[in-house]
C-alpha positions in Angstrom: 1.0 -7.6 5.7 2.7 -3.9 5.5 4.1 -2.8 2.8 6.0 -0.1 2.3 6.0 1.4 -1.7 9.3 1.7 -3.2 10.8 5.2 -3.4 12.0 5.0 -7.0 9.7 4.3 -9.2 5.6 5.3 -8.7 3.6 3.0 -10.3 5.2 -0.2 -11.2 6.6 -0.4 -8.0 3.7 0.2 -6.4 2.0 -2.6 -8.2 5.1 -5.1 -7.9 5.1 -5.1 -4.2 1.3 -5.0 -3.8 0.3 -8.1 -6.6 2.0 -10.6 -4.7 0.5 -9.7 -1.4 -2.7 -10.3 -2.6 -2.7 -12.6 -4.7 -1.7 -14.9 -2.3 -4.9 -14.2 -0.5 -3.5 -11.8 2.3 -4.7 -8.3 3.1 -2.3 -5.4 2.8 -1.5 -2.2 4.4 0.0 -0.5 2.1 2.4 3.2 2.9 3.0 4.9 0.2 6.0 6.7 -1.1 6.3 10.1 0.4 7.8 11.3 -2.7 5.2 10.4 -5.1 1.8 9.4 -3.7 -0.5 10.3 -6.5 0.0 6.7 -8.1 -0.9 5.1 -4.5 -4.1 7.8 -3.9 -5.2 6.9 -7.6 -5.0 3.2 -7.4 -7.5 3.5 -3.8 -10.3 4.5 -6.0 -9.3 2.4 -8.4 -9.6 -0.4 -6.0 -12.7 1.3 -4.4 -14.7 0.8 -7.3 -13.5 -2.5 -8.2 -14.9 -6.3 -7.2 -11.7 -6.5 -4.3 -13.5 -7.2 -1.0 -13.2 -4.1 1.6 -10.4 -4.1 3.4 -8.1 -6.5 1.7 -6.2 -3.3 0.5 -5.1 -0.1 2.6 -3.4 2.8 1.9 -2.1 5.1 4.2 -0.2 8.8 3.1 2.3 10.2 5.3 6.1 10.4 6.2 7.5 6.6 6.5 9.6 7.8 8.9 7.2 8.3 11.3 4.5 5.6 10.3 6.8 2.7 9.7 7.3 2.2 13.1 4.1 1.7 13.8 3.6 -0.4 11.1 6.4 -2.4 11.6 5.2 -2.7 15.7 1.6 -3.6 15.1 0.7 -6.9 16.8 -1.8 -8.2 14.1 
C-alpha cells in the first residue's frame, strides 16, 4: 500500500498511518513528509534492526509532489 506521512505532525502521524497498514499483514511504501523527515529516516533503522521481515516497510525521502504520482500510478 502507499502511504503518504501526514504533514502536521512527525512522529505520531507517521506511526498512525503506518500501524494499521501493517498490522493487517500488508507491506507499505511509505513517503515521508518533506517538511520533517528525520522521524521517518529514524524509524527505518529502527525497523532495520528489528524482527519486521525485509521489505514489509519502505521509506522513500523526497518532494511528494513529484513522487506521489508515481506512487499513486504503480501497477502493483
Amino acid at each position: 500500500m502507499g502511504i503518504l506521512a501526514p504533514a502536521d505532525s512527525a512522529l505520531l502521524g507517521l506511526v498512525s498511518v503506518l500501524a494499521p497498514v501493517i498490522v493487517t499483514g500488508n507491506a507499505a511504501v511509505l513517503l515521508a513528509a518533506r517538511d520533517k523527515p528525520l522521524p521517518a529516516i529514524t524509524l527505518s533503522e529502527v525497523l532495520a534492526t528489528s524482527d519486521l521481515p525485509g521489505g514489509v516497510v519502505n521509506i522513500l525521502t523526497g518532494d511528494p509532489a513529484e513522487t506521489a504520482s508515481w506512487l499513486a500510478s504503480h501497477m502493483e
